[in-house]
C-alpha positions as CSV (number, residue, x, y, z in Angstrom):
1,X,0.0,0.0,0.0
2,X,1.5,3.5,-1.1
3,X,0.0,6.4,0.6
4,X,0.4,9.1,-2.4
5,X,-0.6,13.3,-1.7
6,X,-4.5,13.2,-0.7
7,X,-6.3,14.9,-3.4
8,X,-8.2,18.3,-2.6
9,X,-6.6,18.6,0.8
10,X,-3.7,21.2,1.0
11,X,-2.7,22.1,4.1
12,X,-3.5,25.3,3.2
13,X,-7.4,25.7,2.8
14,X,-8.8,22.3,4.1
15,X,-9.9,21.8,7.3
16,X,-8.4,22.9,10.6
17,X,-4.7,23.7,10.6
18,X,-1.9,22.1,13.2
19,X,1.9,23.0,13.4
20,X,3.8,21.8,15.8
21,X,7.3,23.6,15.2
22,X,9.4,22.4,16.4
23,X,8.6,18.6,17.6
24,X,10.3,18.0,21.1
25,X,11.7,14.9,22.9
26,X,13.4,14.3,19.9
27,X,17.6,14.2,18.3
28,X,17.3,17.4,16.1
29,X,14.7,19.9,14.5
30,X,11.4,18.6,13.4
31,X,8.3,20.8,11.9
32,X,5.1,18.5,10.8
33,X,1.7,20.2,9.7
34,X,-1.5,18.6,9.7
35,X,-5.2,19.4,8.3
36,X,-7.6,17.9,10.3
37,X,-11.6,17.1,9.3
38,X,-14.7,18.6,11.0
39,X,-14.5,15.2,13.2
40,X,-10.7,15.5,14.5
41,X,-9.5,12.9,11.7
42,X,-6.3,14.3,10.2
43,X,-6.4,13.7,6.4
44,X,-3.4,15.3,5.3
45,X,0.2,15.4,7.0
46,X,3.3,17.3,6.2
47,X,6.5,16.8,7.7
48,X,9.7,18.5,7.2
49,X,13.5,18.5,8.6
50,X,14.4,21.8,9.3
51,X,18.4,21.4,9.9
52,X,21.0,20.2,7.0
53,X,23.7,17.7,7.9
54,X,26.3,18.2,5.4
55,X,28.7,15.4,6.5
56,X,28.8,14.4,3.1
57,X,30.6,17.8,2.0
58,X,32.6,18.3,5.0
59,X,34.1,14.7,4.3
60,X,35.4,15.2,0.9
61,X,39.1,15.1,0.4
62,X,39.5,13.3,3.8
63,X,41.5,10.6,4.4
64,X,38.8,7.0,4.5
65,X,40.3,6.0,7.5
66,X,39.3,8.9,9.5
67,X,35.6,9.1,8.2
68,X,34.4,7.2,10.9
69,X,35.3,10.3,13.5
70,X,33.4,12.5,11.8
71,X,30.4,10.9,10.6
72,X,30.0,9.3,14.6
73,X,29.3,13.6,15.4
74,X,26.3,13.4,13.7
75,X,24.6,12.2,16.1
76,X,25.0,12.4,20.1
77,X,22.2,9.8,20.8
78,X,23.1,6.5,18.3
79,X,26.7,7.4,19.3
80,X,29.0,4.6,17.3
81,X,27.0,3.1,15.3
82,X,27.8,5.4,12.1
83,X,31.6,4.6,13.1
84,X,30.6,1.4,12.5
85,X,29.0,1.6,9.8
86,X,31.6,4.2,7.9
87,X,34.5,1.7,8.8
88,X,32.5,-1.1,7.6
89,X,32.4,0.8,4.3
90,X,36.3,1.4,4.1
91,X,36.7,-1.7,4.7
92,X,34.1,-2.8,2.1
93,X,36.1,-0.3,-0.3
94,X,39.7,-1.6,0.6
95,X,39.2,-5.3,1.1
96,X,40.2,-5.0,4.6
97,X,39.3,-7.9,6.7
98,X,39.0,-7.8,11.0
99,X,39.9,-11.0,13.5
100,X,37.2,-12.6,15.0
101,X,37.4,-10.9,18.5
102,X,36.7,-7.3,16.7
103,X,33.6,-8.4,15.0
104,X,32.6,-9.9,18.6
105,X,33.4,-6.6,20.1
106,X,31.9,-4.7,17.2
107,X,29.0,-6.6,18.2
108,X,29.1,-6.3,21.7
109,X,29.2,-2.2,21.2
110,X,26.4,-1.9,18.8
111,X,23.7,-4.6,20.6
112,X,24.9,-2.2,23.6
113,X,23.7,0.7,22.2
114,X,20.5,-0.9,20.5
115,X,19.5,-1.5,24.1
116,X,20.7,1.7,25.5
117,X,19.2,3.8,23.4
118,X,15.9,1.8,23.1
119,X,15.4,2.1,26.7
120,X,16.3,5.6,26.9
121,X,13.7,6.3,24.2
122,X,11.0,4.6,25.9
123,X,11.4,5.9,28.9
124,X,12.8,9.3,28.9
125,X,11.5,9.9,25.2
126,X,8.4,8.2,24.6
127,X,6.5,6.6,27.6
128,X,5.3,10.6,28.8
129,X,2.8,10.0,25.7
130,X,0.8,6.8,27.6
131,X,1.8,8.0,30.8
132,X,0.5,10.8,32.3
133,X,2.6,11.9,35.5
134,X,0.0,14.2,37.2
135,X,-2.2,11.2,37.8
136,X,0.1,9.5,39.7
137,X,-0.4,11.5,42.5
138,X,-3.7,10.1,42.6
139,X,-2.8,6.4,42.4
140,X,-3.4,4.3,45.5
141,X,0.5,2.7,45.9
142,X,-0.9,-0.5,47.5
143,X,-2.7,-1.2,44.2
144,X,0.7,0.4,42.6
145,X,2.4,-2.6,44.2
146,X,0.1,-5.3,43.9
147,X,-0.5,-4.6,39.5
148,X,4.1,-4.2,39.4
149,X,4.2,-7.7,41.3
150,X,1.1,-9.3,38.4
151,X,3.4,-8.6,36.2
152,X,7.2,-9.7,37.2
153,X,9.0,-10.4,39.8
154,X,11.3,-7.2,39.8
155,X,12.3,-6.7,43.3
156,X,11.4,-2.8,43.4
157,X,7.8,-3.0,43.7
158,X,7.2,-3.0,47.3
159,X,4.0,-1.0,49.0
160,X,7.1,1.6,50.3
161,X,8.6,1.7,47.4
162,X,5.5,3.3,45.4
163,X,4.7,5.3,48.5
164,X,8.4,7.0,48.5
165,X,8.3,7.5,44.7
166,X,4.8,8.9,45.0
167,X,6.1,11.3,47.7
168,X,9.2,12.6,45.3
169,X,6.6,12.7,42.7
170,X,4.5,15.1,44.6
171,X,7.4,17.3,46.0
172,X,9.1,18.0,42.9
173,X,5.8,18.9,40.7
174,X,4.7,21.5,43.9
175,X,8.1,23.0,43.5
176,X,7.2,24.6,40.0
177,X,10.5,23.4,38.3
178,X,9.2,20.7,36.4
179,X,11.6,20.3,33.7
180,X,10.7,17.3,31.8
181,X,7.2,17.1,33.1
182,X,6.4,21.1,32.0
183,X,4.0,21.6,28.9
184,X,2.7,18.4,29.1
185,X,-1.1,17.7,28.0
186,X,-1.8,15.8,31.5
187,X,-5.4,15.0,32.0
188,X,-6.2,14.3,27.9
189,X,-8.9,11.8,27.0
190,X,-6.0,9.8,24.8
191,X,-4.6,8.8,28.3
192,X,-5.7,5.5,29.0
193,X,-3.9,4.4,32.2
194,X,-5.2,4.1,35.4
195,X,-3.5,6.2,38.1
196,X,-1.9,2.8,39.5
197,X,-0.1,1.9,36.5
198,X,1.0,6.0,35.9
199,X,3.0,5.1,38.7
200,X,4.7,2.4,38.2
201,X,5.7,3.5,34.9
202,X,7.0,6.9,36.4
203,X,9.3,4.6,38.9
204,X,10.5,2.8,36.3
205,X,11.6,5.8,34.3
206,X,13.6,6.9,36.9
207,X,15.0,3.6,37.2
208,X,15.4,3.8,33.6
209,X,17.4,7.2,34.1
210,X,19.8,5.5,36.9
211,X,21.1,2.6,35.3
212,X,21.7,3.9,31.3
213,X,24.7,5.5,32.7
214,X,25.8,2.0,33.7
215,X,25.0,0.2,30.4
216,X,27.6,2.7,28.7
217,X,30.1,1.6,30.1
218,X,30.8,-1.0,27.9
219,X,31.6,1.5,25.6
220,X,33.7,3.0,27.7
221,X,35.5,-0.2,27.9
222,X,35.7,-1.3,24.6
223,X,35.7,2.4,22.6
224,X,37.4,4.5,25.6
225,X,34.6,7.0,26.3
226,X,30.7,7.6,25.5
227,X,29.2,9.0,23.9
228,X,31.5,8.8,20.7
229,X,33.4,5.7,21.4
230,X,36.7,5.1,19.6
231,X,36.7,2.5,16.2
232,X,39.2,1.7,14.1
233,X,39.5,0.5,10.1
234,X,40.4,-3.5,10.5
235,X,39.2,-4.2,13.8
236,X,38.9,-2.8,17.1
237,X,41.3,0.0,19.2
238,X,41.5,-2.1,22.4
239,X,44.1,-4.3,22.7
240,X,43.4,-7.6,24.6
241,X,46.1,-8.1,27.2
242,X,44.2,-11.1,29.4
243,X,47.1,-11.2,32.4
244,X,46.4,-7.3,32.8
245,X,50.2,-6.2,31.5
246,X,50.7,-3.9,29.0
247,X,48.5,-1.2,27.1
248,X,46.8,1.2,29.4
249,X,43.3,0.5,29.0
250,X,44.0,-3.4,27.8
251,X,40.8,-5.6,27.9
252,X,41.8,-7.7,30.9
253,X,39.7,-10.2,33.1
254,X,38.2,-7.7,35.2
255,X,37.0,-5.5,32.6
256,X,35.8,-8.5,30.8
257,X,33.5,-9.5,34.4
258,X,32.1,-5.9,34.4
259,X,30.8,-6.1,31.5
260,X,29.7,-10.1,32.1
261,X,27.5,-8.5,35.1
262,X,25.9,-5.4,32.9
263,X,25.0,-7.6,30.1
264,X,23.0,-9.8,33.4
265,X,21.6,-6.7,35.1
266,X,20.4,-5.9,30.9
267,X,18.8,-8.6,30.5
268,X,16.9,-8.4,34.4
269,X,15.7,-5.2,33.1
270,X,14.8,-5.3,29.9
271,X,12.7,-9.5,30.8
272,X,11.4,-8.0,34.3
273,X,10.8,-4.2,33.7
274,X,10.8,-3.1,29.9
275,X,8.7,-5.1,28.1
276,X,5.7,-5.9,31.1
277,X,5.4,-2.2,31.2
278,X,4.5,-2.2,27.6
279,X,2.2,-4.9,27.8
280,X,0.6,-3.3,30.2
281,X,0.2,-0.3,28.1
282,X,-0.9,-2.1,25.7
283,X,-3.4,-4.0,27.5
284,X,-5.2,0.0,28.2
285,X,-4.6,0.8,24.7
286,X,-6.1,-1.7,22.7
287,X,-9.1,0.3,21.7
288,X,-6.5,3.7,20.1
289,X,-4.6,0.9,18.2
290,X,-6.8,1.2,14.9
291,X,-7.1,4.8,15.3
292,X,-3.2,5.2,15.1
293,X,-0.5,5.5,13.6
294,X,-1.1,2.7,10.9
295,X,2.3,2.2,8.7
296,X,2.3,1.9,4.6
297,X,3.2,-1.8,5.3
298,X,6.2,-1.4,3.4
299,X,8.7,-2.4,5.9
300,X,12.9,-2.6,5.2
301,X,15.9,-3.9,6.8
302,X,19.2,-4.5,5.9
303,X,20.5,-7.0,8.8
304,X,23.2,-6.7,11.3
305,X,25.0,-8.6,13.9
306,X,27.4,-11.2,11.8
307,X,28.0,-14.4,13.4
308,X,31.8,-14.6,12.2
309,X,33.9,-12.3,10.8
310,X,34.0,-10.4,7.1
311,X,31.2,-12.0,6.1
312,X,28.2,-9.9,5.8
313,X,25.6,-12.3,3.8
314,X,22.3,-12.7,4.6
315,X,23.0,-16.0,6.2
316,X,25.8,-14.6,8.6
317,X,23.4,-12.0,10.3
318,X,21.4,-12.7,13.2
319,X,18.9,-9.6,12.4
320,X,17.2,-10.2,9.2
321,X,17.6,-8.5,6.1
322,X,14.9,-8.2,3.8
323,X,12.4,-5.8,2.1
324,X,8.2,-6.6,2.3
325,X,5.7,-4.5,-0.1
326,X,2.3,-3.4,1.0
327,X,2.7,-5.8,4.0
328,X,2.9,-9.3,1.8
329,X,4.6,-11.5,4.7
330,X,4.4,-14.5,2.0
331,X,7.0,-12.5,0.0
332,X,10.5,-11.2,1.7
333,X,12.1,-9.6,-1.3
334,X,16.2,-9.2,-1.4
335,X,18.2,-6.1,-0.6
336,X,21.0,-5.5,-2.4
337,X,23.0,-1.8,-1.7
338,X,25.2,-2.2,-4.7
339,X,22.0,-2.3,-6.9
340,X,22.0,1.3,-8.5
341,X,17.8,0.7,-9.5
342,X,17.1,-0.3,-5.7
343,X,17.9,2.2,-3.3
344,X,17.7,5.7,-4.5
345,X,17.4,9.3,-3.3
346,X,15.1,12.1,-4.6
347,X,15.0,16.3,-3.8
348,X,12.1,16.7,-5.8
349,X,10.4,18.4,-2.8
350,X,14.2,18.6,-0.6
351,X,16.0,21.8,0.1
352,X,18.4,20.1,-2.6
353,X,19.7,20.4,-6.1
354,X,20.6,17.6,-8.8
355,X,20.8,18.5,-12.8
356,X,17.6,16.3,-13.0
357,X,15.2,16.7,-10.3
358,X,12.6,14.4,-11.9
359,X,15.5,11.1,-11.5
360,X,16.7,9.7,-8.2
361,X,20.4,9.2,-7.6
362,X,22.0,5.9,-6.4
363,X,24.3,7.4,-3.1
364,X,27.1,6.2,-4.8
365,X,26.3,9.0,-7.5
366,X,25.1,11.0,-5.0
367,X,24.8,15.0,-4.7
368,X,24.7,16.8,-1.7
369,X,24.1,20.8,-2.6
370,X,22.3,22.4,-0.5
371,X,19.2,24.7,-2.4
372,X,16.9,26.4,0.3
373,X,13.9,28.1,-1.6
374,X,10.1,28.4,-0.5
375,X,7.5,27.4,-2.7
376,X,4.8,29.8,-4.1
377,X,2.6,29.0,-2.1
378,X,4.6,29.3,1.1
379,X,3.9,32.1,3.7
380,X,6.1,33.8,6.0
381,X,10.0,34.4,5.7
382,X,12.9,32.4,5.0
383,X,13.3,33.2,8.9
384,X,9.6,32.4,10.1
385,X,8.0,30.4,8.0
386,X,4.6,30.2,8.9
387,X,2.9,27.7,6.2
388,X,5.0,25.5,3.6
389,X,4.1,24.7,0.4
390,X,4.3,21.2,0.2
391,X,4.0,20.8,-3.6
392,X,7.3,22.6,-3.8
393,X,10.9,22.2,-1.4
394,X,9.9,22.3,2.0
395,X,12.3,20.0,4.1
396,X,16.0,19.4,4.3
397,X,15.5,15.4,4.4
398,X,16.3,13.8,1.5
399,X,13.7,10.9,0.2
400,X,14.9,7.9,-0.2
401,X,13.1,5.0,-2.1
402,X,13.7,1.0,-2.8
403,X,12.9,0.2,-5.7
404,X,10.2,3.5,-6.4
405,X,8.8,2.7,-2.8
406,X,8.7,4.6,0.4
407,X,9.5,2.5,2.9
408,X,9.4,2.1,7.2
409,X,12.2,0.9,8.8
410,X,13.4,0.2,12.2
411,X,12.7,-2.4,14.9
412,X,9.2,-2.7,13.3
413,X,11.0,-4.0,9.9
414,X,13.3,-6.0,11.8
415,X,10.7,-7.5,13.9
416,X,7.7,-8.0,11.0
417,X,10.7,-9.2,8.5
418,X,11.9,-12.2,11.1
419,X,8.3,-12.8,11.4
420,X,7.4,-13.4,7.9
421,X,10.8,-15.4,7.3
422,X,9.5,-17.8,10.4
423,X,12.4,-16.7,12.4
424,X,12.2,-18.6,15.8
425,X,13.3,-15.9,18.1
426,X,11.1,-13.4,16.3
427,X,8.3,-15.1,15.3
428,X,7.6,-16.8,19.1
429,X,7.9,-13.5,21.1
430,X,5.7,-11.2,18.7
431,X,3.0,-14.0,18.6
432,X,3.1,-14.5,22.4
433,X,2.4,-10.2,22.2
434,X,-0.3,-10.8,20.1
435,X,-2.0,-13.4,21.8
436,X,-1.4,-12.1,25.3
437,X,-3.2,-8.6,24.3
438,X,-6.0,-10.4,22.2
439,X,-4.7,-8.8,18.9
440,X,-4.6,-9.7,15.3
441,X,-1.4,-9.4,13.0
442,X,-2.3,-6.4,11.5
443,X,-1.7,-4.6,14.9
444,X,1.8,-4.8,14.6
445,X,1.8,-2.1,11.6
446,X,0.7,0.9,14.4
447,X,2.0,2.9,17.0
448,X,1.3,0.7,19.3
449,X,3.2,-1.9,17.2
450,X,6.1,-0.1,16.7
451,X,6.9,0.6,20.5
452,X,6.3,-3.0,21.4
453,X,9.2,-4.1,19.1
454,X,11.4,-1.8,20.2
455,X,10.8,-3.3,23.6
456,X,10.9,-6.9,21.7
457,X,14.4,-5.8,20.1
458,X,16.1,-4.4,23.5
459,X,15.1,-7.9,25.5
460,X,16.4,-9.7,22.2
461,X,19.8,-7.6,22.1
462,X,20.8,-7.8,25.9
463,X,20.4,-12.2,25.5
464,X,22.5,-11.4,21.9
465,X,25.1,-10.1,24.3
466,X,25.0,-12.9,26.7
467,X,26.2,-15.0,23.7
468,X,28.7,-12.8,21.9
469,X,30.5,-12.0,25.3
470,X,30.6,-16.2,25.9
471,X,31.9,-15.8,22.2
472,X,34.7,-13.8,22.8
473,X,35.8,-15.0,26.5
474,X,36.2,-18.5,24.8
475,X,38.3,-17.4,22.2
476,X,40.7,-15.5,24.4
477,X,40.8,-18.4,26.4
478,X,41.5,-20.2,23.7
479,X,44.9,-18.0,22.9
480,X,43.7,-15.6,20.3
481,X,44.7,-11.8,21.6
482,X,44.0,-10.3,18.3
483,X,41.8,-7.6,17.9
484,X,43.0,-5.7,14.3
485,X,44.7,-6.4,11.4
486,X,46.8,-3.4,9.5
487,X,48.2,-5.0,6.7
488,X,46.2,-2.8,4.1
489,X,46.7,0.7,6.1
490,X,48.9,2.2,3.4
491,X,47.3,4.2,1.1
492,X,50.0,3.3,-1.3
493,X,48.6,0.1,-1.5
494,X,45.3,1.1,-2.4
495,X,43.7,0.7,-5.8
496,X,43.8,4.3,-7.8
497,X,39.9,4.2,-7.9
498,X,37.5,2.1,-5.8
499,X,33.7,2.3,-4.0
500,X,32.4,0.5,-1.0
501,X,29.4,0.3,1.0
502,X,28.7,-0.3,4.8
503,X,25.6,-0.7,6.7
504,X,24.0,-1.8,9.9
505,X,20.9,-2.2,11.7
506,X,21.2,1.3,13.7
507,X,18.7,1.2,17.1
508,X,16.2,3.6,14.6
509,X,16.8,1.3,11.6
510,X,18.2,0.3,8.4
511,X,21.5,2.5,8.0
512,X,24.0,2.4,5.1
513,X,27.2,4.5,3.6
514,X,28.5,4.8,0.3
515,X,32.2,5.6,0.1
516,X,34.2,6.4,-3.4
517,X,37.8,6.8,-2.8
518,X,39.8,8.6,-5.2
519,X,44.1,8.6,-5.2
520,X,44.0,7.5,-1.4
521,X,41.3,10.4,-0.5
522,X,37.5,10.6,0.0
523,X,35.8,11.8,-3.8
524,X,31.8,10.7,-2.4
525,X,30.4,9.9,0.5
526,X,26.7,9.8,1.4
527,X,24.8,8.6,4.1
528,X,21.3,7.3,3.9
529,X,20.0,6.9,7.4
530,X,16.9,5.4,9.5
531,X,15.1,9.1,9.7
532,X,15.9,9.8,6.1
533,X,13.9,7.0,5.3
534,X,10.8,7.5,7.7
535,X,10.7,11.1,7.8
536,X,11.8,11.6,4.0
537,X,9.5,14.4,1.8
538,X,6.8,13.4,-0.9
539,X,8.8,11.8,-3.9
540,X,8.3,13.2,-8.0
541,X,5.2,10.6,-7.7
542,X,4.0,12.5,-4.4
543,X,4.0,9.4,-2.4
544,X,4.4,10.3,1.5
545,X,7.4,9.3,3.3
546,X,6.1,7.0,6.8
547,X,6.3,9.7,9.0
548,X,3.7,11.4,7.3
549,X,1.9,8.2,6.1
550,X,1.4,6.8,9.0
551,X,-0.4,10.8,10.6
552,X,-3.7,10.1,7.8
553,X,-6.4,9.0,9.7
554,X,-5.3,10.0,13.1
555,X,-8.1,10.6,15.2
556,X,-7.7,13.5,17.8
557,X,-9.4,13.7,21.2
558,X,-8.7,17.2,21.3
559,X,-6.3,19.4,18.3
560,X,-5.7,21.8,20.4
561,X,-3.4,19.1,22.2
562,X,-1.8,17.3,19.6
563,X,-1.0,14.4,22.2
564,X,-2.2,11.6,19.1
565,X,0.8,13.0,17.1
566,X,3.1,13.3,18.8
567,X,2.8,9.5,19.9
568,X,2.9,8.2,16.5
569,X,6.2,11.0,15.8
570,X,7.8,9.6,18.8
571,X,7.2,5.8,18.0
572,X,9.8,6.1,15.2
573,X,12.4,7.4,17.5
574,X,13.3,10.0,14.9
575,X,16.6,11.0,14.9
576,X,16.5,14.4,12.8
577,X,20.3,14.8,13.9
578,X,20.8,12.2,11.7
């Protein structure tokens, strides 16, 4: 199903207007317009990325093997994983190959931040759209306890516990300074929760808040800092010096047991705290799910996590690769990045130039020129811009298409991808979702949908750790210490003229660079991330990128507190940064 332009509906003369400019809780600058119907149905949807990246120029003329520094300051939140991805893509480029112990590593820092920053979202991003703090005050914290100990056995859910958080809750929203709880549209009919669960939820994003800064450490003790670990081309920068001699900051045993007991105290949270709370969400919910949020159906992944070294096949990678058209789950078709008709970006409606506006560009072709200009119909200033013209330019996100289609991706790709390719380990836990909330398949393309596999793909990453960590103790053990290879560092040993690609499965979605290197130096580089695919612009045949897709046919309690869209916005996790 391709959502195309509604006909007879521009933003500008049908139906009640919403901006929200910009769109908070987010990485970056977001701007999305709506028209909604004399009954509160949105029936036409406009969003628009109102800051430019321009990596892809500031990268030109470097050397490859430094790429990876720069591109991982795009973004503050998915810290590493465009490192990974850019040194992937050298390394693609160069034929560079890494020991087994780096790809375990590698793995170990990207399933780290999959969880990380899935949690973080949830919580600190996301969960203030079902939850609504001010009723907590209200809930009854025996009740509190007895619904947290229904669903797990997490030890914090005691009768004082509620009662203490409840207290804290109270004193810090009477002191005025309510920071992340200010502006919010507490009390709105689209809250479903009942005071009880509120506060449950609020205690477990504080939890939430306390122990992120411990699952970052194994960045810190793998990359040498967060955010913005450090990665290297052919491996990994820590050397592995078991007896604890040597290099300062050598993986030793002790370092190796820290991270042994976050990966367990992952796994606790994400099985005992994570996902009940979003079944129990969901459980209040059920009745919004239709009414929500409801994807294109076109769903892509590219796959991540290989299971041995340089090879990254379908077959190696423990998240699926795949691409699914107007939600067919008897058909996964095959991805291929080198495939110059697949994947391919358009400006037609971007702040962007090409010499042919009407043609998409493959991102090893790709052009980055910036070209800000309002459309005709576009009111304000370049400054304030009170009304864009979405027939013309109107947002600095590219829009990226697979073969002509707009596509979704991120943990809802991965998750309905696995599924359809009868995946064990994906298809068991997002049945036992569906059949524990009473919900059909289709439920999985909404909002709803979208944040249960996120929680689905945290719990799934912290037991992927478990088995990589195993992994790479046992090969130490074993005798092998190596953690790079450097045979192909010279650039004198490089081909004249050469391209490569890299991707991964970033926690947001399917992520990919394109690298040409030209006489040792960088001549292209483009990225095509998770956000440029969900929030991308119309395309030449004005189909609507998911972001916007997924707003038509929104009902809203009440416009005038656009809570419905901001919870579909936030279910992507969009990363405008990005």
């Amino acid at each position: 199903m391709t959502i195309q332009t509604p006909k007879g509906l521009p933003l500008a003369n049908s139906g009640k207007r919403i901006v929200i400019d910009p769109v908070t809780r987010i990485e970056g600058h977001m701007r999305v317009e709506v028209s909604v119907d004399e009954n509160n149905v949105i029936r036409n949807a406009v969003s628009t990325g109102t800051m430019w990246r321009g990596i892809e120029v500031i990268l030109k003329n470097r050397d490859p093997r430094d790429a990876w520094a720069f591109t991982e300051r795009i973004c503050g939140v998915c810290t590493g994983t465009h490192a990974l991805t850019s040194v992937r893509a050298v390394e693609n480029a160069l034929g560079i190959t890494i020991p087994d112990n780096a790809n375990s590593i590698r793995n170990l820092m990207q399933l780290a931040l999959q969880v990380h920053d899935h949690i973080v979202h949830f919580y600190h991003l996301h969960a203030l759209d079902w939850v609504d703090v001010v009723s907590a005050l209200s809930a009854d914290p025996r009740a509190a306890s007895t619904l947290a100990q229904s669903i797990s056995d997490w030890p914090l859910s005691s009768l004082g516990y509620f009662k203490d958080i409840q207290a804290r809750l109270k004193k810090f929203l009477e002191s005025g300074q309510l920071g992340p709880f200010k502006n919010g549209y507490w009390g709105n009919a689209s809250y479903k929760l009942p005071p009880e669960a509120n506060l449950m939820t609020v205690a477990h994003y504080l939890e939430a808040l306390d122990f992120q800064k411990d699952i970052v450490k194994i960045h810190t003790i793998f990359g040498g800092k967060n955010p913005h670990p450090n990665w290297l081309v052919g491996g990994v920068p820590c050397p592995i010096n078991i007896d604890g001699t040597g290099a300062v900051g050598a993986i030793n045993m002790e370092r190796l047991n820290m991270v042994t007991s976050i990966i367990d105290q992952i796994i606790e949270f994400n099985d005992k705290v994570y996902v009940p709370d979003i079944m129990a969400i969901g459980s209040f919910h059920k009745n919004w799910l239709y009414g929500g949020g409801i994807s294109a159906k076109n769903v892509l992944a590219y796959g991540d996590i290989p299971e041995h070294a340089n090879d990254y096949s379908e077959a190696n990678l423990k998240l699926p690769r795949g691409a699914i058209i107007n939600g067919n789950l008897a058909e996964v078709l095959p991805v291929d990045h080198t495939d110059p008709e697949q994947i391919q970006e358009f400006v037609t409606h971007s702040w962007y130039k090409y010499p042919d506006e009407t043609k998409g560009l493959h991102p090893w072709d790709g052009i980055t020129e910036p070209h800000f200009e309002l459309g005709p119909n576009a009111k304000g200033t370049k400054t304030n811009i009170l009304q864009l013209d979405e027939g013309a330019k109107y947002s600095w996100i590219k829009a990226p298409r697979w073969r002509g289609n707009a596509m979704e991706v991120g943990p809802l790709a991965r998750w309905v991808i696995g599924f359809a390719q009868n995946r064990a380990e994906f298809k068991e836990p997002v049945e036992k979702v569906l059949n524990d909330l009473g919900l059909p398949l289709s439920a999985l393309f909404s909002t709803l949908g979208r944040t249960a596999a996120r929680a689905l793909d945290s719990s799934w990453a912290g037991h992927q750790m478990r088995y990589f960590q195993k992994k790479l103790i046992a090969n130490i053990k074993a005798g092998d210490s190596s953690a790079a290879h450097v045979d192909k560092w010279k650039p004198e040993t490089w081909p004249q003229e050469v391209k490569g690609v890299g991707f991964t499965e970033a926690p947001r979605g399917a992520l990919a660079h394109w690298i040409k290197i030209k006489d040792g130096k960088i001549d292209n580089y483009q990225c095509v991330v998770p956000t440029t695919w969900n929030g991308s612009p119309r395309d030449p045949a004005g189909n609507l990128g998911a972001f916007e897709a997924s707003l038509i046919g929104t009902t809203m309690s009440d416009p005038a507190q656009p809570l419905e869209i901001l919870r579909t916005l936030h279910s992507f996790d969009p990363c405008l940064a990005c």
